[in-house]
C-alpha positions as CSV (number, residue, x, y, z in Angstrom):
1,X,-14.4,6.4,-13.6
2,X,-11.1,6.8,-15.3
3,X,-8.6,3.9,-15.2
4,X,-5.8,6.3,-13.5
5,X,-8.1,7.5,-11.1
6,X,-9.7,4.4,-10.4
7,X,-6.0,3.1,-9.7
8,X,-4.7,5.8,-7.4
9,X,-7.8,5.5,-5.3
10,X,-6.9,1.2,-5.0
11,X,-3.3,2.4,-4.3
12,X,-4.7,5.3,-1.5
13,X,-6.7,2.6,0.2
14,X,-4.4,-0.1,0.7
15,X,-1.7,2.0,1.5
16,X,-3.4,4.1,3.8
17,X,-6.1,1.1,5.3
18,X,-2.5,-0.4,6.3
19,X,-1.3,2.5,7.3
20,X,-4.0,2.8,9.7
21,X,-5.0,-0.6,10.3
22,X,-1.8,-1.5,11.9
23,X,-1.7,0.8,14.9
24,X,-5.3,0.4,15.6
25,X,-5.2,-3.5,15.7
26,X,-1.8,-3.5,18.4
27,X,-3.0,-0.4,20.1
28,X,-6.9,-1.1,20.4
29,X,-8.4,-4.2,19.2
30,X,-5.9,-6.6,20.8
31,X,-2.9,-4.6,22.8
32,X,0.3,-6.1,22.7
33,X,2.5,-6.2,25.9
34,X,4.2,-2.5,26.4
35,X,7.8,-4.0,25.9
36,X,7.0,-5.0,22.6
37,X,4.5,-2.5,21.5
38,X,7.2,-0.1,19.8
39,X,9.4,-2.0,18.3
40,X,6.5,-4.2,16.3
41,X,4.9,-0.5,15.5
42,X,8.1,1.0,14.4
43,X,9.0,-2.4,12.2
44,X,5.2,-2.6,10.6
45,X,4.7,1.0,9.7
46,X,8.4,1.9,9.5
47,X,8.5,1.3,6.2
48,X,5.2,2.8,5.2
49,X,6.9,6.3,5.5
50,X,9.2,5.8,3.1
51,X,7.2,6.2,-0.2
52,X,4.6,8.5,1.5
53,X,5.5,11.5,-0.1
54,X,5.9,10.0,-3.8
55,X,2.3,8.3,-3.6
56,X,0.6,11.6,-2.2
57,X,2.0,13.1,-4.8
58,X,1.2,10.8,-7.6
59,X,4.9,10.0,-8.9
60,X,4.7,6.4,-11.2
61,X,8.2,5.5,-10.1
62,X,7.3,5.8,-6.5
63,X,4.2,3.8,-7.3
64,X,6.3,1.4,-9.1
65,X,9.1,0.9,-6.0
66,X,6.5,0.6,-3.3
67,X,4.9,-2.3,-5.4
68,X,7.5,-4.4,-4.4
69,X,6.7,-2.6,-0.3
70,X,3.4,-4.1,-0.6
71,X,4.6,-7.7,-1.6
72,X,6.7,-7.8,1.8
73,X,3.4,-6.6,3.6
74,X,1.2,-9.5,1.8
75,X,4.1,-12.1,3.1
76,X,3.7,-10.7,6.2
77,X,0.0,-10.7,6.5
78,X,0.1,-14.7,5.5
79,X,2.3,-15.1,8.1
80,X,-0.3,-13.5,10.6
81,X,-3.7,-15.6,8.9
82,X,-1.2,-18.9,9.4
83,X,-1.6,-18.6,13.3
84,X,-5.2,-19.4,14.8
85,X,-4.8,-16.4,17.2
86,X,-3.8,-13.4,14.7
87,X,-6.1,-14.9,11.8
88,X,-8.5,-12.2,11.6
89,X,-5.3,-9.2,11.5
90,X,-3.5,-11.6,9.0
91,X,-6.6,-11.7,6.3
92,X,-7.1,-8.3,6.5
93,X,-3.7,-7.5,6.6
94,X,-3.6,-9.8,3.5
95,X,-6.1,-7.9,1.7
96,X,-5.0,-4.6,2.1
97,X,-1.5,-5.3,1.2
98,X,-3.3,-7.0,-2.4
99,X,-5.3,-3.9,-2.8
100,X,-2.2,-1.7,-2.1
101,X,-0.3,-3.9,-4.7
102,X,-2.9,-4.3,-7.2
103,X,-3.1,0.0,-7.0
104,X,0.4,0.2,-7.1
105,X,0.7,-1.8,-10.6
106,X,-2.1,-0.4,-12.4
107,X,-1.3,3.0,-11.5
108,X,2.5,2.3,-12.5
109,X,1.2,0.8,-15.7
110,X,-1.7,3.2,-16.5
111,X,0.5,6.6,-15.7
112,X,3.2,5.8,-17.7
113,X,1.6,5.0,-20.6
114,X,-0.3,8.2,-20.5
115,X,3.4,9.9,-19.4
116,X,4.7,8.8,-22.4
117,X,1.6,9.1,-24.9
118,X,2.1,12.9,-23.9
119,X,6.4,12.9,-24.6
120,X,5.3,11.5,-28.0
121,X,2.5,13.6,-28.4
122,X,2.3,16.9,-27.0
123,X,-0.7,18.1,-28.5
124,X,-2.3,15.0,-26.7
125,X,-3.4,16.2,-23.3
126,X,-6.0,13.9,-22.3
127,X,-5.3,11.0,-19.4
């Protein structure tokens, strides 16, 4: 598998196994009380909206901006594995923040080399 693909496939997983995992783990696996239930929803996932658009549609410098996204979501999933009672959310949290990150940077890195291989040389169309 090619490097970019390989890459934008890590990115699509973290981002949307966070995306999803978030909801399903306040909602289903262990409900939080109803008073708090939007605010911690709007607050996690939030901010996932933001670089939607850019990832879906493959843009390096959203890539490269929501690298950063998935650093605050890795903090926040050690938070989570540091309590005995939200372990289990916080390591997988954890994880799919890395794999969102680790996505992220080699997409960023991989794309823009091949961006500018193709500014330098046009006849150059391979990725």
């Amino acid at each position: 598998m090619d490097k970019i693909k390989l890459s934008r496939l890590c990115t699509l997983t973290g981002y949307f196994g966070l995306l999803a995992f978030i909801p399903v783990w306040h909602l289903l696996i262990v409900p939080l009380k109803p008073e708090y239930m939007s605010v911690t929803l709007l607050v996690q996932t939030g901010p996932l909206m933001l670089p939607l658009r850019g990832i879906l549609h493959g843009r390096v410098y959203t890539h490269a901006w929501a690298m950063y996204m998935a650093l605050f979501y890795f903090i926040l999933g050690v938070w989570y594995a540091g309590d005995e009672s939200t372990r289990n959310f916080g390591i997988i949290f954890s994880l799919l923040s890395i794999l969102f990150f680790i996505g992220t940077m080699l997409y960023t890195r991989f794309q823009g080399m091949a961006e500018n291989m193709k500014t330098i040389d046009p006849a150059n169309t391979e990725n």
